[in-house]
Structures are given as structure tokens and as C-alpha cells.
C-alpha positions in Angstrom: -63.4 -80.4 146.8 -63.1 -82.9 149.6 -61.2 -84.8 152.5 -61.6 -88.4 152.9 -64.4 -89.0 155.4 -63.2 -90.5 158.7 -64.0 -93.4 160.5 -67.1 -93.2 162.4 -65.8 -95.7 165.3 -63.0 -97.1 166.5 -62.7 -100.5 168.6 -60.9 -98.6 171.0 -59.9 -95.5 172.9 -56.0 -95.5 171.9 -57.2 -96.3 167.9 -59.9 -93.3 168.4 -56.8 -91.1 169.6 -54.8 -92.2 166.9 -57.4 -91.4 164.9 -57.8 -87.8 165.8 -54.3 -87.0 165.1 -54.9 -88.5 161.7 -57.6 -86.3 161.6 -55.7 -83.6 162.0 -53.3 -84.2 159.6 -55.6 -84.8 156.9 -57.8 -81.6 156.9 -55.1 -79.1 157.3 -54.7 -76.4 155.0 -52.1 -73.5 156.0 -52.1 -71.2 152.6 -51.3 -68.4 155.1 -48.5 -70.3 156.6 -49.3 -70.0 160.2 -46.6 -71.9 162.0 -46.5 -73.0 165.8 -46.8 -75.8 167.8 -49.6 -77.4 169.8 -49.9 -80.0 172.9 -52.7 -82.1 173.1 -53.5 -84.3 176.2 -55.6 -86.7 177.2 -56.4 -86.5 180.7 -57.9 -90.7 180.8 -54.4 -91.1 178.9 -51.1 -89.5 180.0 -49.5 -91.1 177.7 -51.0 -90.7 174.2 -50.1 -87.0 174.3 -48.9 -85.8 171.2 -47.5 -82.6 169.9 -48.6 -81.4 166.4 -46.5 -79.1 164.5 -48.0 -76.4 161.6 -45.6 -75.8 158.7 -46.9 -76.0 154.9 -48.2 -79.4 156.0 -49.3 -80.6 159.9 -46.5 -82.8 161.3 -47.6 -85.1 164.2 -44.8 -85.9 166.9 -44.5 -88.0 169.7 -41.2 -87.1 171.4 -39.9 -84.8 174.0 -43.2 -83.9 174.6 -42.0 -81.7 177.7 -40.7 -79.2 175.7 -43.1 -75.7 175.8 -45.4 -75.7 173.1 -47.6 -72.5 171.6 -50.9 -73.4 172.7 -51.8 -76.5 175.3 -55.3 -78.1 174.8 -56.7 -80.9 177.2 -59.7 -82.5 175.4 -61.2 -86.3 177.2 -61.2 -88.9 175.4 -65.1 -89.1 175.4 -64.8 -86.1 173.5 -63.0 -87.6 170.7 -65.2 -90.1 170.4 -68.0 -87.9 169.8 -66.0 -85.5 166.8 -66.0 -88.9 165.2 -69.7 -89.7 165.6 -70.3 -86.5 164.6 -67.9 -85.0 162.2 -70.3 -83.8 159.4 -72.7 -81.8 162.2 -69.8 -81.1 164.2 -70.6 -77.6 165.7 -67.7 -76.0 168.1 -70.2 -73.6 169.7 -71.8 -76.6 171.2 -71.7 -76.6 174.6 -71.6 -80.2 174.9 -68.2 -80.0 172.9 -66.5 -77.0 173.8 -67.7 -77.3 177.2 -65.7 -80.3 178.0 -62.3 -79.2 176.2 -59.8 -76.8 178.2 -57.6 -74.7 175.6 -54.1 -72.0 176.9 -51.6 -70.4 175.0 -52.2 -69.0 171.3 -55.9 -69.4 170.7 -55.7 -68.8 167.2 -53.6 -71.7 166.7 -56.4 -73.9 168.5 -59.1 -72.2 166.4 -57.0 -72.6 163.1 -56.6 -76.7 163.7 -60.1 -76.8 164.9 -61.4 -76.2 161.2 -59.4 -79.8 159.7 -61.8 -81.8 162.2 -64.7 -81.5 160.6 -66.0 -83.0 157.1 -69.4 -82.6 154.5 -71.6 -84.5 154.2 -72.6 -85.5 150.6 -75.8 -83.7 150.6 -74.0 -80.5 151.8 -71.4 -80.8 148.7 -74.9 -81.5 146.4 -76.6 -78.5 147.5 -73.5 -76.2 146.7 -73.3 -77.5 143.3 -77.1 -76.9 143.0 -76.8 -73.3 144.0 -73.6 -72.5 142.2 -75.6 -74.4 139.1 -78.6 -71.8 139.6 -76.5 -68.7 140.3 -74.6 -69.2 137.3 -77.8 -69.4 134.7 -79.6 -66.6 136.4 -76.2 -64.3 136.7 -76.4 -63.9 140.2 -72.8 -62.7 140.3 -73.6 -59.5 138.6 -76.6 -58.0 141.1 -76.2 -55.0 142.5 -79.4 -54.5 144.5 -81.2 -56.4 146.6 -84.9 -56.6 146.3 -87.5 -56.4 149.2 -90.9 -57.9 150.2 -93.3 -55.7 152.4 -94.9 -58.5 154.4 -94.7 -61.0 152.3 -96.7 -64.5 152.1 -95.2 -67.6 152.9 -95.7 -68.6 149.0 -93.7 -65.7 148.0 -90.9 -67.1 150.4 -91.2 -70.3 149.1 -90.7 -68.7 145.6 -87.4 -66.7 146.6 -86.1 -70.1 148.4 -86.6 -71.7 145.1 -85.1 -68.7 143.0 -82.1 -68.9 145.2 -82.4 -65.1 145.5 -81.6 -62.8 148.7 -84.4 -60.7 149.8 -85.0 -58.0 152.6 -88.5 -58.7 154.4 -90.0 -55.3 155.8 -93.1 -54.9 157.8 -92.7 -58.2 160.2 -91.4 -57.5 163.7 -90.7 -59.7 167.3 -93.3 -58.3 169.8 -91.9 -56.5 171.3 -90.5 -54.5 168.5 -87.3 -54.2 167.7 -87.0 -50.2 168.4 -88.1 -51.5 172.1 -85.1 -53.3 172.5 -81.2 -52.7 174.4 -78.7 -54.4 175.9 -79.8 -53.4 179.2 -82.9 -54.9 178.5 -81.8 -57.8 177.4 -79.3 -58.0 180.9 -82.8 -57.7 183.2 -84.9 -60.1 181.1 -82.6 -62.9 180.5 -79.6 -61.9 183.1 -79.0 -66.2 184.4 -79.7 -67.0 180.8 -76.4 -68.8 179.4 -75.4 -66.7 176.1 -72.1 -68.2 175.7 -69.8 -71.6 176.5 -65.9 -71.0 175.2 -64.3 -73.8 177.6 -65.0 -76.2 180.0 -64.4 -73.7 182.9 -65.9 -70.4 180.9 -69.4 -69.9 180.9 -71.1 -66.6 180.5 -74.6 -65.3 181.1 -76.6 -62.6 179.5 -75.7 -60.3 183.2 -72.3 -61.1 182.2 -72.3 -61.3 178.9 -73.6 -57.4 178.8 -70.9 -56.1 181.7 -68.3 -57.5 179.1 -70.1 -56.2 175.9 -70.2 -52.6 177.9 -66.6 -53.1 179.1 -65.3 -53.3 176.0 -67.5 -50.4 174.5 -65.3 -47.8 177.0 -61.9 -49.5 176.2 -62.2 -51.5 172.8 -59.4 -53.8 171.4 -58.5 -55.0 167.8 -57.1 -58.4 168.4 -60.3 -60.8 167.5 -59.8 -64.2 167.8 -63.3 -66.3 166.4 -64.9 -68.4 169.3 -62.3 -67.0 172.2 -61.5 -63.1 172.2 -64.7 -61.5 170.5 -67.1 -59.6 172.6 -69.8 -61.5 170.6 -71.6 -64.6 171.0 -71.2 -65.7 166.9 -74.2 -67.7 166.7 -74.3 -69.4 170.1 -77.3 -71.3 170.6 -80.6 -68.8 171.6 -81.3 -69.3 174.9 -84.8 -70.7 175.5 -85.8 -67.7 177.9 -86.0 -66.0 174.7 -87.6 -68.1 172.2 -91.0 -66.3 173.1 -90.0 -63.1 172.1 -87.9 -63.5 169.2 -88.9 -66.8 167.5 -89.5 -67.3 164.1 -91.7 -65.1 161.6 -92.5 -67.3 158.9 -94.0 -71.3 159.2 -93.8 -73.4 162.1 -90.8 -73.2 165.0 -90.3 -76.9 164.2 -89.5 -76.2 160.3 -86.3 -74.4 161.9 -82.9 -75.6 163.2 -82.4 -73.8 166.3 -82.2 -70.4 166.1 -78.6 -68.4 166.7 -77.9 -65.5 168.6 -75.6 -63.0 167.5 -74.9 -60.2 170.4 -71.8 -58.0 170.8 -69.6 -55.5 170.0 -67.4 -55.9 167.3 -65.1 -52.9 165.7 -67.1 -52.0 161.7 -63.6 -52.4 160.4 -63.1 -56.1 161.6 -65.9 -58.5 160.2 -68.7 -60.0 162.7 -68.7 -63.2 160.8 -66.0 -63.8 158.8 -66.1 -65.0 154.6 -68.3 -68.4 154.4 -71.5 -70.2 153.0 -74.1 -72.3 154.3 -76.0 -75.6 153.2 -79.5 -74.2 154.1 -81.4 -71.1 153.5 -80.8 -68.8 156.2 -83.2 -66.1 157.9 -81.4 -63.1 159.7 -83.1 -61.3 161.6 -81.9 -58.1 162.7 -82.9 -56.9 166.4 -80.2 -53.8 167.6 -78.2 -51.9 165.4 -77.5 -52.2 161.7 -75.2 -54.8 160.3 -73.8 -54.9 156.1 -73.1 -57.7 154.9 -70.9 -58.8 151.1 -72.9 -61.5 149.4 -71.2 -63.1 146.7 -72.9 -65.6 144.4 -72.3 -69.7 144.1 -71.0 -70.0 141.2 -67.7 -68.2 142.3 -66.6 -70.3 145.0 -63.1 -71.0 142.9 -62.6 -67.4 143.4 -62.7 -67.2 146.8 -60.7 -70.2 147.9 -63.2 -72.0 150.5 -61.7 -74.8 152.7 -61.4 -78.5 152.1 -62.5 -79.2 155.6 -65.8 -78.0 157.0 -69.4 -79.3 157.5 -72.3 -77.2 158.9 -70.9 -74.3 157.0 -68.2 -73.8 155.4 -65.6 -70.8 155.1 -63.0 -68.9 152.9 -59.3 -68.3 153.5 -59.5 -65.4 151.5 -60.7 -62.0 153.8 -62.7 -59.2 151.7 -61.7 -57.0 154.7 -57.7 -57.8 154.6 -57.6 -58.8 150.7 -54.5 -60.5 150.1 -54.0 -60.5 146.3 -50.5 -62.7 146.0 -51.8 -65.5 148.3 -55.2 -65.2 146.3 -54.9 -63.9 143.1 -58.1 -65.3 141.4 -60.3 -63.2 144.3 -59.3 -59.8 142.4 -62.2 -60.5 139.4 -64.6 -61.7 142.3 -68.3 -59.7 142.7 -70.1 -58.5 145.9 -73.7 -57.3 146.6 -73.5 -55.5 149.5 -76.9 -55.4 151.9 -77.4 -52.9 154.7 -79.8 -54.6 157.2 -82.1 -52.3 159.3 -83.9 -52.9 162.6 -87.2 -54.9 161.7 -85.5 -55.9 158.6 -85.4 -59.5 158.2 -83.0 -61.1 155.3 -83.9 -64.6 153.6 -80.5 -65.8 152.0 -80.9 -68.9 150.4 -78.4 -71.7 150.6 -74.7 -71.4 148.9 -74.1 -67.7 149.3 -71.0 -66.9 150.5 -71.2 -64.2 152.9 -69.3 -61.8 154.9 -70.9 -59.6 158.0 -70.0 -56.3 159.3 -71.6 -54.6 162.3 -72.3 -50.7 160.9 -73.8 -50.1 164.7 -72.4 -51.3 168.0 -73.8 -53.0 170.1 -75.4 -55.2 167.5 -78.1 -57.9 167.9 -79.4 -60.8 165.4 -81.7 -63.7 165.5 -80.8 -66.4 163.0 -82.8 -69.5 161.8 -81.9 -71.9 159.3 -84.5 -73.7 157.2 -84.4 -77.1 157.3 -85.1 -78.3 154.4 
């Protein structure tokens, strides 16, 4: 399943905007029928504004465009540019992209149209059909256990890589250890460290980051909206500050993308990370807390109704934790494994397992890294 790919360049700034409301138009999905209305400006051009409209399909329009809309987003035109260049790496937790865009109104709306700018690459779309080709001979989708590796080699990683099969590591900490660590001693190691970038005018450090965590710990809310209203960073980019004491455990820092944090406080009801697969094998590393997550196997991607439009990783509509059986009827016969990850417990989850996280301890603290190869 795919969107066509976009241009990569346009000869000029009013073609690139045009573009981008193509763009739009063409990855939408709404099988939840989220409706509402959206402004996008320009600020290097008043006058390409544009209004998009969600219904079963998007509808672009260019008229009365003073009218009060749902959400308002001002994104430059530079910007634009760039989602272009970039569309199958695309990452919104990029400071470099979400730093320069300005979003009000209903941020869900903004997060739900975010997801149709993005496309895979071929070699993403290749690797799921590998994985879902290797879960389905081995019968991945009827595991129940996991199965762990007491300080393992790097051979015997290499081997589960090339199974395609989840382990837990044991026996293989971050000096300090993880049992060493808190959020208060995060806040006076890295306190100026930048954690988190959710606008062009909202950037938080780890100082700030924590007073916010610890706020919400004495008066907690359920209204979670991914990448604006979640006391959690969701994989924002590790600071450097910290790359000392929590950097990779297996091969060489350069065989890694660069690593994620994940830092917050997030209800055990409402999922840390919601239903989604990646193209590379992942290791989690788990710091503070314990966190569960619901594996489910390649080879039942139809059964959990994964978008058309996504690149780096890509994600479900269907939601294990809110399971909505007449919008989604095929998810019903769908399989999880379910993993409980420990302090100074380290998963390796190879690439095309989809996967859903849930914080069992608040506050929580991972240290991703995704193999690159």
C-alpha cells in the first residue's frame, strides 16, 4: 500500500505551495471521520493562504478565508520546501522542522494532517514485506513469550536480527546504573539540556521539562494529544550532554541512528507510543520505571489497518487500548505478545513489528537506538 511520491522540487515558491496542498490532499485518510477546518498561512506569502477542510476526503479551499477556522498553522515557505526534499525521512520531532512552524486551535487536527505529508521510501515498503515474509514461515503471530539473553555476544544479536525475533537483554547496564537514576537527577545533570521542540516559540529543557513532568504527577490530565499535550518527550532527539552516560551497549555509536529519548509521565491506561512499526531493528532501552509493550507480528499488518502515508515509521489507525470493532472489524482475530520491560532490561525488536507501549511506572525513562542497517 502506497501514495504517489511527490515532487522533490518545484521551479518555484507558489508551485512548491501548491504543491503542499496537493500533498495534503493526496495522503489523507479520515476512517475515523474527524471533521474540522484548518488555515494555513504563509507568512513570505499573504496571499497563497488556503483553508483545508476534513470530511471522508480533504477538500482544499481558497475563498472567504477570514472566516474562523478550527486550528490556524503558520508554516514559511522555506519549510515547505524542505517537507519536499525530505518527505521519505521527514521526522516532525525535528527541531529544524517543528521549530520553524507556529500551530493554535485544535492540535489534533494539526497532528492528524501532519501524517498525509510524509511518504516511504521503496526500501522501507521492501523491508516490511521481508519481515511480514519471515514472520509468517516462522509463525511469529502465535508467540506467547518472549525469550531472553543474559549478556549476550554481539553474534548472538546478529543472529536474533536475522531471526527477526524480539528478545530481552539482561545483565548490560549504562554506568551509572539504571537503579542510580531519577528525574531529579536527570534535572541537575542535564538541567539547560534541550529535551523537547513543539513550535517555533516552545522549547523546553530538562529543568523544565522535569517541573512539568512533576506538575502533572500532582494534578494529571487525560486529554493526550501526540507531539503537543503529552508530558513526554516521544522520542525527541537525546541530547548530547547525555550521550556519555547512556549511549549504546552493543557495536560502535556510529552503527546507530541517533538515539531517542523517551521521558515523561503518561497515565498506564493511555498508550506512551501509540500502534506502529518501524523499518529498522530497534533497541529499547529501559532506564526508570517499567513500560509493557503489545508486539504483534508482520505478517498481520492487514489486520491492523496501518496508514497509506508515513515514512520513518509507520502507524495504525486501529487503537489496542480503545479497540473499535465496527470501524475495524478484521483487528478482532489479531495476536499480541505482550513484554514487560524492567530497569536494566534492554529489548532488540527487529524491524516490521508493530508495536504499542504502555508506561506500567510513572515517571518513565527510555533510551532508543535504531540499527542502521
Amino acid at each position: 500500500m502506497n501514495v504517489a511520491y511527490p515532487a522533490a522540487q518545484f521551479d518555484s515558491d507558489i508551485a512548491a505551495i501548491a504543491g503542499f496542498a496537493d500533498l495534503l490532499r493526496t495522503g489523507f485518510e479520515n476512517p475515523e471521520g474527524i471533521v474540522g477546518t484548518i488555515l494555513f498561512s504563509i507568512p513570505e506569502y499573504p496571499d497563497q493562504r488556503f483553508i483545508v477542510r476534513c470530511t471522508d476526503e480533504l477538500l482544499i479551499e481558497r475563498d472567504d478565508l477570514e472566516r474562523a477556522t478550527d486550528t490556524q498553522v503558520i508554516i514559511p515557505v522555506a519549510t515547505i520546501h524542505r517537507i519536499f526534499n525530505e518527505f521519505k525521512v521527514l521526522d516532525w520531532r525535528d527541531p529544524a522542522i517543528i521549530g520553524t512552524i507556529t500551530f493554535t486551535g485544535n492540535l489534533a487536527l494539526a497532528n492528524h494532517l501532519a501524517k498525509s505529508c510524509i511518504r516511504p521510501s521503496n526500501w522501507t515498503m521492501a523491508r516490511f514485506r521481508k519481515a511480514a515474509r519471515i514472520h509468517a514461515a516462522k509463525g511469529y503471530r502465535h508467540l506467547t513469550e518472549v525469550d531472553y539473553l543474559h549478556q549476550p555476544t554481539q553474534r548472538q544479536i546478529l543472529e536474533v536480527m536475522e531471526e527477526s525475533r524480539p528478545v530481552i537483554v539482561t545483565g548490560l547496564e549504562p554506568t551509572p546504573p539504571c537503579e542510580d537514576w531519577s528525574i531529579d537527577r536527570l534535572a541537575d545533570c542535564y538541567r539547560d539540556a534541550v529535551v523537547r521542540v513543539r513550535s517555533a516559540t516552545q522549547r523546553q529543557t530538562m529543568a523544565e521539562f522535569v517541573a512539568e513532568l512533576k506538575a502533572f504527577e500532582a494534578n494529571p490530565y487525560d486529554e493526550m494529544i501526540e507531539g503537543f499535550v503529552k508530558p513526554y518527550t516521544e522520542g525527541a532527539n537525546l541530547p548530547e550532554e547525555m550521550f556519555d552516560n547512556f549511549g549504546p551497549l552493543f557495536f560502535d555509536p556510529e552503527d546507530f541512528a541517533p538515539p531517542q529519548l523517551w521521558l515523561g509521565s503518561v497515565p498506564t491506561h493511555i498508550p506512551t507510543s501509540s500502534l506502529h512499526r518501524d523499518p529498522l531493528t530497534g533497541f529499547l532501552q529501559q532506564v526508570i520505571g517499567r513500560k509493557r509493550l503489545e508486539l504483534y507480528s508482520a505478517d498481520q499488518a492487514e489486520l491492523l489497518y496501518p496508514m497509506k502515508s508515513y515514512n520513518n515509521y509507520q502507524p495504525c489507525w486501529f487503537k489496542p487500548d480503545a479497540p473499535n470493532y465496527e470501524i475495524f472489524p478484521k483487528a478482532q482475530v489479531a495476536n499480541s505478545l505482550s513484554v514487560t520491560l524492567n530497569p536494566g532490561e534492554l529489548l532488540v525488536q527487529p524491524a516490521g513489528w508493530f508495536h504499542q507501549v504502555y508506561a506500567v511506572d510513572s515517571p518513565n525513562m527510555s533510551v532508543s537506538y535504531f540499527w542502521r542497517y
